[in-house]
C-alpha positions as a Markdown table, in Angstrom:
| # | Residue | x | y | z |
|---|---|---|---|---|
| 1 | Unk | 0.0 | 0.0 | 0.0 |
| 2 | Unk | 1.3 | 3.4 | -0.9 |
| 3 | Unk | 2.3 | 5.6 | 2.3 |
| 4 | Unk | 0.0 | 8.4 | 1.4 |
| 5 | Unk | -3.3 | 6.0 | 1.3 |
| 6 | Unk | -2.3 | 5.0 | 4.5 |
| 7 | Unk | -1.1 | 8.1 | 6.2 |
| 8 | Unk | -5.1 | 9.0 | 5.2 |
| 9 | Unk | -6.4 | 5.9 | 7.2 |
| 10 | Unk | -4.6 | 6.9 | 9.8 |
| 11 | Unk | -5.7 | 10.3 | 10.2 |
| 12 | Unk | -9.5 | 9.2 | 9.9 |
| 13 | Unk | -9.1 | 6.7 | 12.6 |
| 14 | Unk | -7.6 | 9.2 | 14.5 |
| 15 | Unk | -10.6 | 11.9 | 13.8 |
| 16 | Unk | -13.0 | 8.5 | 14.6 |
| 17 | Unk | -11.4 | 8.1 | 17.9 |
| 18 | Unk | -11.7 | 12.0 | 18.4 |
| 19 | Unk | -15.4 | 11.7 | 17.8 |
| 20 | Unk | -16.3 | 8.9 | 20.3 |
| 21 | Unk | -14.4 | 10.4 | 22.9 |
| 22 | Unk | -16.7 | 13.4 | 22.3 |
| 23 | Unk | -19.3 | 11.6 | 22.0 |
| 24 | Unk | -18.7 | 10.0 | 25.5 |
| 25 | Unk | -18.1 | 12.9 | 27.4 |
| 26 | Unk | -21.0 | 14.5 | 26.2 |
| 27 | Unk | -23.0 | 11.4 | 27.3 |
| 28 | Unk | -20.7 | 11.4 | 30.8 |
| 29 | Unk | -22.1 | 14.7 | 31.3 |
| 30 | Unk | -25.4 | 14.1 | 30.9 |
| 31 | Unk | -26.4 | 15.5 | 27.3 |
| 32 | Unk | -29.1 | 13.3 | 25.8 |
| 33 | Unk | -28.2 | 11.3 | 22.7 |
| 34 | Unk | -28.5 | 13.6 | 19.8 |
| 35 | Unk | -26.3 | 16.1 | 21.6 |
| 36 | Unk | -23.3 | 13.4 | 21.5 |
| 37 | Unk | -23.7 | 12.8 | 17.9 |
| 38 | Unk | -23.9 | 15.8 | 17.0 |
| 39 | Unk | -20.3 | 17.0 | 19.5 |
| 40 | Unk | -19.0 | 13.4 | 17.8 |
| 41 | Unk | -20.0 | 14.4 | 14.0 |
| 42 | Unk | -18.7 | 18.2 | 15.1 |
| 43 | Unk | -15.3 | 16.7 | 16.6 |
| 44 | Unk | -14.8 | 14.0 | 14.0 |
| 45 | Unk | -14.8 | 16.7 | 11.0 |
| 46 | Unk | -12.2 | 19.4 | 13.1 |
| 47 | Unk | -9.9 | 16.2 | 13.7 |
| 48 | Unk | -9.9 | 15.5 | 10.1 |
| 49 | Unk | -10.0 | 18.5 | 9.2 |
| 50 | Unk | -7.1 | 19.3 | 11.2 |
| 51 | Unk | -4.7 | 15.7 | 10.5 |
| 52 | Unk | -5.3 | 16.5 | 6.9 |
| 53 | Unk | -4.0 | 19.8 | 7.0 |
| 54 | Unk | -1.4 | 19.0 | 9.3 |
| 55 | Unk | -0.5 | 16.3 | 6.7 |
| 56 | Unk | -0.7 | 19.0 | 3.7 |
| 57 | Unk | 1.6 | 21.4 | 5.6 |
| 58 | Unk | 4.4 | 18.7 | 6.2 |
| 59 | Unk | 3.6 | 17.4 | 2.4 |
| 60 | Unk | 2.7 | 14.0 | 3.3 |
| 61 | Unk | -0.6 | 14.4 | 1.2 |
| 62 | Unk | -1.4 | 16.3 | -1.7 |
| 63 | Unk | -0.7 | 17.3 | -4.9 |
């Protein structure tokens, strides 16, 4: 497998894990269950958003 492909699954596993863990806390605190998914949608897309461009910057991924 190519190093980029996989530096890609490796950043959205890492924005998947982000999300649960929001997703629990906001559970842990007592928010009902369409306020996790939405913190664990909302935190999954800044930690992609975020390993992507960390990625981009270092020019692991990208054109």
């Amino acid at each position: 497998m190519e190093h980029r492909s996989l530096y890609v699954i490796i950043a959205v596993l890492t924005a998947l894990v982000a999300a649960l863990t929001g997703s629990l806390v906001a559970v842990v605190e007592g928010g009902r269950l369409t306020v996790a998914f939405k913190t664990g949608v909302v935190a999954f897309a800044a930690a992609l958003t975020l390993a992507l461009g960390v990625m981009a910057s270092l020019g692991v991924v990208g054109p």
